[in-house]
C-alpha positions in Angstrom: -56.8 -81.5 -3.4 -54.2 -83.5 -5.1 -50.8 -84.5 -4.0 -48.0 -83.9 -6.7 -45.7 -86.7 -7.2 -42.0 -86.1 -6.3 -40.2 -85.9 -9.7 -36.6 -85.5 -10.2 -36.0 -81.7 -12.5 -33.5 -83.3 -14.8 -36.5 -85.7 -15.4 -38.8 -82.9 -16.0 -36.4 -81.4 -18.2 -35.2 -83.7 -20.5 -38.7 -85.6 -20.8 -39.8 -84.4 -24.4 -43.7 -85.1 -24.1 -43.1 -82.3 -20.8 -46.3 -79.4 -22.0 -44.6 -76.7 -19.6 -40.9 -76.8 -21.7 -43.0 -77.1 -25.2 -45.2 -74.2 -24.3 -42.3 -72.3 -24.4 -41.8 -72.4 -28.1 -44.9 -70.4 -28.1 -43.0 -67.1 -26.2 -42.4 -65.8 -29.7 -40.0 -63.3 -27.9 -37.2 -65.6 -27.1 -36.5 -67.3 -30.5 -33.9 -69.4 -28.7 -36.5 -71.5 -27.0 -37.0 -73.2 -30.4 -33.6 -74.8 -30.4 -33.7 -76.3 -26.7 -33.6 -80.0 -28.0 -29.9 -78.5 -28.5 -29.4 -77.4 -25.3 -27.9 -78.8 -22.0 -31.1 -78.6 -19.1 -29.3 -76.6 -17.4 -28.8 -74.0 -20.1 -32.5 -74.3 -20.6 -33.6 -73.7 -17.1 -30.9 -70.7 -17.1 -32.7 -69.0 -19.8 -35.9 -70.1 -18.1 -35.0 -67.9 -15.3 -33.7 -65.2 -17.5 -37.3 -65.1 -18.9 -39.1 -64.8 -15.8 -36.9 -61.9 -14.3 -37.9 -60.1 -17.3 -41.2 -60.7 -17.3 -41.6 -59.8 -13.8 -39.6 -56.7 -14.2 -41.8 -55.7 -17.4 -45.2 -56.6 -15.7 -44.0 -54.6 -12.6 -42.6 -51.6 -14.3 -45.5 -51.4 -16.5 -47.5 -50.6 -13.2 -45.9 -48.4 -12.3 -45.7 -46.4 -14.9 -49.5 -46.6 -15.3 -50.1 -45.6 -11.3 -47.5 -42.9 -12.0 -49.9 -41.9 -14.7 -52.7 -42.0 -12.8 -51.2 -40.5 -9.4 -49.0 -37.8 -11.0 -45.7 -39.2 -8.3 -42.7 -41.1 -8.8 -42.8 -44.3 -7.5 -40.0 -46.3 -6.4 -38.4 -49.2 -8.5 -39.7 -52.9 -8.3 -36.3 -54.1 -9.2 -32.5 -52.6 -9.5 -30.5 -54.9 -11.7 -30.2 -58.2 -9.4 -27.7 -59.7 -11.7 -25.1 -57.4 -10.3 -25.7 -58.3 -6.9 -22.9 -59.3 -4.9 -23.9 -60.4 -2.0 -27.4 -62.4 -0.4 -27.6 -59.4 1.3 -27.1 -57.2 -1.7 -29.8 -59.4 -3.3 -32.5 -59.8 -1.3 -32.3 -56.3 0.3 -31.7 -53.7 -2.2 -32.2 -55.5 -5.2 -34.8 -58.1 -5.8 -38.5 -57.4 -5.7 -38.2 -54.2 -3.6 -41.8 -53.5 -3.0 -41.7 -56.9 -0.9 -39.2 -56.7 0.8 -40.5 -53.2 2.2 -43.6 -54.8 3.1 -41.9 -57.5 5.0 -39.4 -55.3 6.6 -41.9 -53.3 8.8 -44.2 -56.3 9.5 -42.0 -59.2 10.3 -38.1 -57.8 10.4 -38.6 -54.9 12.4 -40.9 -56.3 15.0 -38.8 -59.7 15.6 -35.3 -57.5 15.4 -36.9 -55.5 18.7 -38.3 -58.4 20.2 -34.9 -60.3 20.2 -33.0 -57.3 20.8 -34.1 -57.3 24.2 -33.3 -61.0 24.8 -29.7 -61.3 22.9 -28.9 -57.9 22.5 -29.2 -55.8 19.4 -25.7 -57.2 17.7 -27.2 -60.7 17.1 -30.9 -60.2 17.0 -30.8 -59.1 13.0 -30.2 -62.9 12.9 -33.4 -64.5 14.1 -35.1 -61.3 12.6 -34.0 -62.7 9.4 -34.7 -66.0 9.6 -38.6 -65.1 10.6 -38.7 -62.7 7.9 -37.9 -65.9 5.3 -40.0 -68.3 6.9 -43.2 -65.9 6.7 -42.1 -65.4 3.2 -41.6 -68.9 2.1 -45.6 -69.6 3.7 -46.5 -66.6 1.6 -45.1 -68.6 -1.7 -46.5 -71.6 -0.8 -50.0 -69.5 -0.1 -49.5 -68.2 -3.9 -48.6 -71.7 -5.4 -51.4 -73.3 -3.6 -53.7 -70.4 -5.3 -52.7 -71.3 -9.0 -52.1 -74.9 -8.4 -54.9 -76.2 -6.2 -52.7 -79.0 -4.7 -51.2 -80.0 -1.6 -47.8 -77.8 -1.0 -44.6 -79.7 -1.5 -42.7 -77.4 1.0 -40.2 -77.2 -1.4 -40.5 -73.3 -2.4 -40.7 -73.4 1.7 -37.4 -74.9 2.0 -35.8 -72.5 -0.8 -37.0 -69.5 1.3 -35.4 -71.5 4.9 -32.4 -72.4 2.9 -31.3 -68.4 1.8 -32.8 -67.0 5.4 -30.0 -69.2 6.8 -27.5 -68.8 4.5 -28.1 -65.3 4.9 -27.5 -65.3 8.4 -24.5 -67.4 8.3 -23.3 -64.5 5.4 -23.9 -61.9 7.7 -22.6 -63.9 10.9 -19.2 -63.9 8.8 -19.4 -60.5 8.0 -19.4 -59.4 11.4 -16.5 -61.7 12.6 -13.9 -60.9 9.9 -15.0 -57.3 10.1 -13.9 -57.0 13.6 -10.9 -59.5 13.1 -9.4 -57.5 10.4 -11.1 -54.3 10.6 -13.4 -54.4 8.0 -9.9 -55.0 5.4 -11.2 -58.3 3.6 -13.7 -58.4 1.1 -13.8 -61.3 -2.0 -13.8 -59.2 -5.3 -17.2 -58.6 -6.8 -16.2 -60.5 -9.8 -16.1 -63.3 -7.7 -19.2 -62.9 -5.5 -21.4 -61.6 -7.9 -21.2 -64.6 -10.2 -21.1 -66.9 -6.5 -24.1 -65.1 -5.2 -26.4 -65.4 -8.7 -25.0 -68.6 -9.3 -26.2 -69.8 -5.8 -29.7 -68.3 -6.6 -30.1 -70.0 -9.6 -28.6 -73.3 -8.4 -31.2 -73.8 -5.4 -34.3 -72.3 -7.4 -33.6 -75.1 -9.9 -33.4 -77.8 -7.0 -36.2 -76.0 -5.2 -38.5 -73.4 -6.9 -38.7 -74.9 -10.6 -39.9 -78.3 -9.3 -42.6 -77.7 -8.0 -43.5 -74.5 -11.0 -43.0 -77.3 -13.4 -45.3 -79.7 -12.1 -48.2 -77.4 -11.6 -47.6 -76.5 -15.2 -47.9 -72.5 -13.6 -45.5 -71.7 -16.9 -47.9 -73.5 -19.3 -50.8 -71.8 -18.4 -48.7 -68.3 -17.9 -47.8 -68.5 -21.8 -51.3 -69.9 -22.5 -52.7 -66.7 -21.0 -50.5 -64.4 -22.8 -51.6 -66.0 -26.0 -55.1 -65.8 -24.8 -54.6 -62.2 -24.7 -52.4 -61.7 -27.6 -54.7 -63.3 -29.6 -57.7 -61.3 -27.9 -56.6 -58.3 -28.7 -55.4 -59.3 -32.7 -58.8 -60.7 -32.9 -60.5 -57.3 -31.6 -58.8 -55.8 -34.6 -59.7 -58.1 -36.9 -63.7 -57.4 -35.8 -63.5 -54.2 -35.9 -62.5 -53.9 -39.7 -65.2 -57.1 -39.8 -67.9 -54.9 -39.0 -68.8 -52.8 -42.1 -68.7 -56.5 -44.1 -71.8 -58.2 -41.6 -73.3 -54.5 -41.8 -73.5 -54.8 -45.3 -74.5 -58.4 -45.1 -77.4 -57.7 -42.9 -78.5 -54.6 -44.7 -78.4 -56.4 -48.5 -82.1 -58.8 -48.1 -84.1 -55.4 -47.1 -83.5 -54.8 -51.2 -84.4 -57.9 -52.2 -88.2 -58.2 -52.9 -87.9 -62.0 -54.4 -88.8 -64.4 -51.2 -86.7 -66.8 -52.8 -84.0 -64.4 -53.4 -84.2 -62.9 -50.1 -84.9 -65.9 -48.2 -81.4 -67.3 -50.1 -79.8 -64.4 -49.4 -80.6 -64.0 -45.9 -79.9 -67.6 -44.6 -76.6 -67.5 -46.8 -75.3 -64.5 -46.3 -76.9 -62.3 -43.7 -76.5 -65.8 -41.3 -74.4 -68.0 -42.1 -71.6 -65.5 -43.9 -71.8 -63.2 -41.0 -71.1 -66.0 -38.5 -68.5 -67.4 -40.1 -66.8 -64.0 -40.2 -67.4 -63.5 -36.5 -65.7 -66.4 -35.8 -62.8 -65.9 -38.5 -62.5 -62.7 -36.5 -61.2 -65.3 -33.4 -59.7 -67.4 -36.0 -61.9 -70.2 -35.6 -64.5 -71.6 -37.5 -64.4 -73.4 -41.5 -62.9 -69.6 -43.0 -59.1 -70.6 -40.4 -58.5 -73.0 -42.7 -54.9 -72.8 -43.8 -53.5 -72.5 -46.9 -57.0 -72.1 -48.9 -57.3 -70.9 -52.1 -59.7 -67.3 -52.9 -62.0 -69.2 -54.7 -62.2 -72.1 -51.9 -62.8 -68.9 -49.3 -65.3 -67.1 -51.0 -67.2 -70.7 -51.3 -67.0 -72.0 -48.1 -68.2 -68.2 -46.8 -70.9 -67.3 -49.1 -72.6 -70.6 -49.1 -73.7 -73.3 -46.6 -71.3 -75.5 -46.8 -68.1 -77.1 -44.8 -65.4 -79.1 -46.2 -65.6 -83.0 -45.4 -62.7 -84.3 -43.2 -63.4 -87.6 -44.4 -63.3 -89.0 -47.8 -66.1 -91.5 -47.6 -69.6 -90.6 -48.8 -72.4 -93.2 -47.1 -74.0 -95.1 -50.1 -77.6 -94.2 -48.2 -77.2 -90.3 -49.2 -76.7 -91.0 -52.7 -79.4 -93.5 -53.2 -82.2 -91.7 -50.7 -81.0 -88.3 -52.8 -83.7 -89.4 -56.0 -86.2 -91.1 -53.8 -86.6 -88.0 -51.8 -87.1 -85.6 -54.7 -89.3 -88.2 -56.1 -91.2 -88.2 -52.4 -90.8 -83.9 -53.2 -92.6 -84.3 -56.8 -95.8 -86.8 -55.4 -96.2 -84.4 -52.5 -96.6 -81.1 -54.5 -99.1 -83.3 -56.9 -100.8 -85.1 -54.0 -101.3 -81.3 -51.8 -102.2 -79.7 -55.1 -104.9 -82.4 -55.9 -106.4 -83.8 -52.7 -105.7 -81.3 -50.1 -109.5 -80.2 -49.4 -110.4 -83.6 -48.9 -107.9 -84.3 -46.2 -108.0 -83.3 -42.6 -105.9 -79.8 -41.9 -104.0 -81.0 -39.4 -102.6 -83.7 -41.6 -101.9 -81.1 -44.5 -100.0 -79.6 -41.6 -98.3 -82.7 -40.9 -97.8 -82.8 -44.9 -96.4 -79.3 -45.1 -93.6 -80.1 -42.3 -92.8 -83.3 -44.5 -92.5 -80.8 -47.7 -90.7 -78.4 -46.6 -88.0 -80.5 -44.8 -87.6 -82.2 -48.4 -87.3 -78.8 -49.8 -84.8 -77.1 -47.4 -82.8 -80.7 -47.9 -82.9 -81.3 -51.6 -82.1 -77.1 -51.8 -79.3 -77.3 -49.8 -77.7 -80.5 -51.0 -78.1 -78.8 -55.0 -76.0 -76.1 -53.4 -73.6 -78.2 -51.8 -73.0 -80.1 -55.3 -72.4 -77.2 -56.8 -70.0 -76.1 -54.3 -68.2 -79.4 -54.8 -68.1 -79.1 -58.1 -66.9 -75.5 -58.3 -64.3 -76.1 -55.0 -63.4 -80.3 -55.8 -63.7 -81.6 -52.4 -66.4 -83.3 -50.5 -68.8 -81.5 -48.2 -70.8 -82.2 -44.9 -74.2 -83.1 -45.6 -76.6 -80.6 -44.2 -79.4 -83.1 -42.8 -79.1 -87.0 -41.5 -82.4 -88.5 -41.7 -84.1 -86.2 -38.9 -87.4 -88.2 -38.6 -84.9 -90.8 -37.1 -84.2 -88.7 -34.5 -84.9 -90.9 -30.7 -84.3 -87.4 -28.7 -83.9 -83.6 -29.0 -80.6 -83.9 -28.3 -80.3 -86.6 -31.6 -82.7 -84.1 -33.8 -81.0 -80.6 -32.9 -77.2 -81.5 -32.1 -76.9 -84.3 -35.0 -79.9 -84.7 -37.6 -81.4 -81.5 -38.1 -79.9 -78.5 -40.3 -76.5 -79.4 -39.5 -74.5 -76.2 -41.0 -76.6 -73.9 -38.2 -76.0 -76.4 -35.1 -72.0 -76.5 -36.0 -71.9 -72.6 -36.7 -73.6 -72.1 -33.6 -71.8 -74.6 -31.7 -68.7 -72.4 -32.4 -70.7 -68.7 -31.8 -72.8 -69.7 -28.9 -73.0 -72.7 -27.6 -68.6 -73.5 -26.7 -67.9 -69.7 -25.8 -70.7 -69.9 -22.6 -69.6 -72.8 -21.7 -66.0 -71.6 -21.3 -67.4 -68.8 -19.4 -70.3 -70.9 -17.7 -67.7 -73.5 -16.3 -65.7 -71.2 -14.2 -68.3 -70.1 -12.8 -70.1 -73.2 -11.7 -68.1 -76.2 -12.8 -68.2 -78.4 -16.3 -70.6 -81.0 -15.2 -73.7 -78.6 -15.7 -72.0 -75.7 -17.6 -74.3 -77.2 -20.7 -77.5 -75.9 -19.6 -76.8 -72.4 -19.8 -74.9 -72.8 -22.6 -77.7 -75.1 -24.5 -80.5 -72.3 -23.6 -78.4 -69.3 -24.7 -77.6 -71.0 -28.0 -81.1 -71.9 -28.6 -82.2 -68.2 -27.5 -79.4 -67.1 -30.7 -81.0 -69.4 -32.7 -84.8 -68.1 -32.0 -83.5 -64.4 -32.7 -81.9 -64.7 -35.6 -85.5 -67.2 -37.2 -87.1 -63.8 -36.4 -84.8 -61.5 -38.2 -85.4 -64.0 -41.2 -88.8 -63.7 -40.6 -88.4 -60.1 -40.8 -86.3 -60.3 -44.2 -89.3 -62.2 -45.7 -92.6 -60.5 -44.4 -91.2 -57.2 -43.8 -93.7 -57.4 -40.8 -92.3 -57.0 -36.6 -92.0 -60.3 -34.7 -94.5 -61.5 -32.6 -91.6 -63.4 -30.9 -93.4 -66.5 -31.2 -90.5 -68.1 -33.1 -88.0 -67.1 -30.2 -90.5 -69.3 -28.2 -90.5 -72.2 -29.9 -86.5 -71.9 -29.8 -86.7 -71.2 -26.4 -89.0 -73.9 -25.5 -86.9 -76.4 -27.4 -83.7 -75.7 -25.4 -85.8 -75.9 -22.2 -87.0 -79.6 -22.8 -83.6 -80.5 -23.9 -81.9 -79.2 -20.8 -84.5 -80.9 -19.1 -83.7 -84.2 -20.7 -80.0 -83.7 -20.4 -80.6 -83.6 -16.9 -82.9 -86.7 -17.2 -80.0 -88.9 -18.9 -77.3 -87.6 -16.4 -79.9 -88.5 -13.5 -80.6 -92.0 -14.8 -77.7 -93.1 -16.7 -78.0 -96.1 -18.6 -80.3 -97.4 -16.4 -83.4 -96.8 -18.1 -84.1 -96.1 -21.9 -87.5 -95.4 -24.3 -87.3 -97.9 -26.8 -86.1 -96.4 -30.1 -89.7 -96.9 -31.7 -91.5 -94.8 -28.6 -88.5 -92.1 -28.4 -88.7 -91.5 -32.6 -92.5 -91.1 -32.1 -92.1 -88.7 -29.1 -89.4 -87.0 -30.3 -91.2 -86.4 -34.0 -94.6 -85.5 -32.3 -93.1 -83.0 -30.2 -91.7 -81.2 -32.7 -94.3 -81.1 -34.7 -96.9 -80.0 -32.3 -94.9 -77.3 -31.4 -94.4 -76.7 -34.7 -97.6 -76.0 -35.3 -98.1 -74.1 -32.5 -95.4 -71.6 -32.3 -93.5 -71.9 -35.6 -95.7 -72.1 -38.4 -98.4 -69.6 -37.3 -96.1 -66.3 -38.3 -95.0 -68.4 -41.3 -99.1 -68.8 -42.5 -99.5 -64.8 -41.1 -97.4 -63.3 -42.8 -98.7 -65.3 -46.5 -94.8 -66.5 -46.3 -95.7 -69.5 -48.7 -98.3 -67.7 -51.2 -95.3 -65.3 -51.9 -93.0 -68.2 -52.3 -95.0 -69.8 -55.0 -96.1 -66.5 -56.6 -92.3 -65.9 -57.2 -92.0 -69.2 -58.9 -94.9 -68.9 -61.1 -93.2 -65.9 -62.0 -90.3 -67.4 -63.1 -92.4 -70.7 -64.3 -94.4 -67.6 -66.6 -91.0 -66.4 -68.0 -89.8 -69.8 -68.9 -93.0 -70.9 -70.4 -94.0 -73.6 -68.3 -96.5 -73.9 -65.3 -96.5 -76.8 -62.9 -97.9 -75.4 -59.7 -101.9 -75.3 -59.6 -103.4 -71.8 -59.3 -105.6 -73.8 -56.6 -102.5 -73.6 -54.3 -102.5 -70.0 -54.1 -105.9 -70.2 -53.5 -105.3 -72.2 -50.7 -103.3 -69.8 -49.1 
């Protein structure tokens, strides 16, 4: 626990970096909130209290009505129009929050009124009744405070509660002495009390009450969870008419028959566009962008791409961009040529080479279309993964980087929200790591399924789930050791490189030989090779295959 500093409210008021009086230009319901850089502190904190009444009255009789619903009974009132009170009395007994004040009047009133009453008679013992009755509630606020706060109590809401028991006594002391003095003839005019009596309640809960609300930020997070649940519920909406789109997006490769059309389509649209509409659904992700053009949406939806917040482009990618389809072009010729003289797990080791090259000269033609069709620069999708030095370097910033951000946003940041309060930040990441690499492993199987029309043998999920395991493990590892100990980079790259490329060969690429995924790859693009009168892949691959 944590002590909260002592700050004057005028301070807290008028300090214009203060989050609690900025969150309130979010309470789209009170427009006036947005012109309180006009407005007197005072006036502000007035409203303020305005606000909560009628929240707390809404909340409340919303309840009600919902038990009277459920229960078939009328129910008694939460609240009756405390505005008009005249009196302490008047407030706190027969018009503020009711239901509490017939909770405390049975447990603490009534027991310390017959206690007393035996001691100092019954005229006086309401007096001490009272004063118990204020003190229990005042522990009861602090109780509440200390719940959404989770710091040490001020004693100030304690002190509010002390400071209207004994005024209340006092009230009701003077009551009883001018009634029998002048027979019950003088009474102050209500439009004189009433404004004395509100005025009084609002005077000490801004000395007393607000203080400590404001410095617990209790308001912020108040408006923050409305807007949670505001936006919740717009964003339910927003799925639901979202659905039939990613039905149709998941249904549209089973009519493809091309493995390079399907295998487009599926990774383009029945992925990545349906992600990125899930998350547009929660107004998050590259489709929130504001003030985008149609043609900028459909881009940045349809294809794997996300808009660059920087404008500088690394001279590397440009000049490694022709030496890799170069490296492409003598790799085709060298498999094609000298592959049965070569050991087969080399060609393996060959084949993870080629088609990293191909998924990264593929997707960075499609990203320069996209910037020439949209005019702005885009992420690069890869960053030089045999460089990797961990898993955490190859997955989270080398390798296929348009899937690790999309998932980042689907998977991996929602279970950590949910992960945290459950068992705190620190290690919140595992969970989340392993559930966004189990995502990952199911949706490489329904690609699977797109292309070889065959059911999974879930050896792809493995090699996901595997993946996420040792990285979990070596997050652990690094938060263990800190910078007390590291691989040299040489050692880690080789590690890291062999690791995934045994497992590779062990998990991932067996259902990709099975199920011929290759043969059909080249077959379509003899196909198309056939139409445009030209052949440069070898019938000898095929046979290969």
């Amino acid at each position: 626990m944590t002590k909260i500093p002592l700050i004057p409210l005028t301070k807290i008021i008028n300090n214009n970096n203060n989050p609690s009086l900025k969150n309130l230009n979010k309470a789209k319901k009170i427009g006036v909130f947005e012109y309180k850089k006009y407005m007197h502190p005072k006036v502000i904190l007035f409203l303020y209290t305005l606000y909560i009444y009628l929240i707390l009255d809404l909340i409340l009789a919303t309840t009600t009505a919902l038990a009277r619903a459920a229960s078939g009974v009328e129910l008694e009132p939460h609240f009756d129009e405390p505005y008009l009170s005249s009196s302490l009395q008047d407030f706190w007994g027969r018009r503020w929050n009711l239901m509490v004040s017939r909770v405390l009047r049975p447990t603490i009133y009534k027991p310390t009124l017959g206690f007393w009453a035996r001691i100092i008679g019954p005229k006086w013992a309401s007096i001490p009744a009272i004063m118990a009755t204020f003190i229990v509630s005042g522990l009861m606020h602090e109780l509440i405070f200390f719940y959404w706060c989770r710091v040490r109590p001020t004693w100030e809401p304690m002190l509010f509660f002390v400071l209207h028991g004994t005024c209340l006594a006092v009230e009701i002391v003077l009551k009883k002495l001018v009634g029998t003095t002048t027979n019950d003839t003088w009474r102050l005019p209500r439009w004189i009390s009433g404004p004395l009596t509100v005025g009084f309640v609002m005077e000490s809960c801004f000395r007393l009450m607000f203080p400590h609300v404001l410095r617990c930020k209790t308001d912020l997070r108040l408006f923050g969870e409305y807007d949670a649940i505001r936006d919740f519920f717009k964003s339910i909406k927003r799925l639901f008419l979202f659905l039939p789109i990613v039905s149709l997006f998941l249904f549209l490769p089973l009519n493809l028959y091309s493995i390079n059309l399907c295998g487009g389509t599926a990774f383009f649209i029945s992925w990545l566009a349906n992600f990125k509409l899930l998350l547009l659904a929660f107004q998050k992700g590259p489709l929130a962008l504001k003030n985008q053009s149609f043609g900028l949406f459909i881009a940045i939806a349809c294809l794997p791409i996300e808009i660059k917040t920087t404008k500088e482009t690394p001279k590397r990618q440009l000049i490694n961009f022709p030496i890799k389809a170069l490296l492409l072009a003598i790799l085709i010729q060298f498999l094609d040529h000298y592959k049965q003289q070569i050991h087969q797990n080399l060609v393996l080791v060959l084949y993870c080479f080629l088609i990293y090259l191909l998924l990264e000269i593929i997707l960075a033609i499609t990203a320069g279309l996209a910037r020439a069709m949209v005019g702005l620069e885009v992420e690069p999708q890869f960053n030089e993964p045999y460089l990797s030095t961990s898993l955490q370097d190859f997955w989270g910033r080398r390798w296929n980087l348009m899937v690790t951000r999309i998932l980042r946003h689907t998977v991996y940041q929602p279970t950590i929200g949910l992960i945290s309060t459950l068992m705190g930040r620190k290690w919140a990441s595992i969970p989340a790591i392993i559930a966004t690499f189990l995502v990952s492993g199911l949706v490489h199987e329904l690609m699977y399924f797109y292309l070889s029309r065959v059911p999974p043998t879930w050896e792809v999920t493995c090699f996901f789930v595997l993946h996420g395991i040792c990285l979990t493990v070596e997050i652990i590892l690094k938060k263990a050791l800190g910078d007390t100990w590291r691989v040299p980079k040489v050692m880690s790259r080789m590690l890291t490189i062999g690791f995934v490329m045994l497992t590779g060969f062990w998990l991932f690429f067996p259902q990709f030989f099975d199920a011929r995924l290759m043969l059909n790859s080249f077959k379509s693009m003899l196909i198309l090779e056939v139409i445009f009168g030209q052949t440069a892949i070898n019938n000898e691959i095929i046979e290969y295959y």
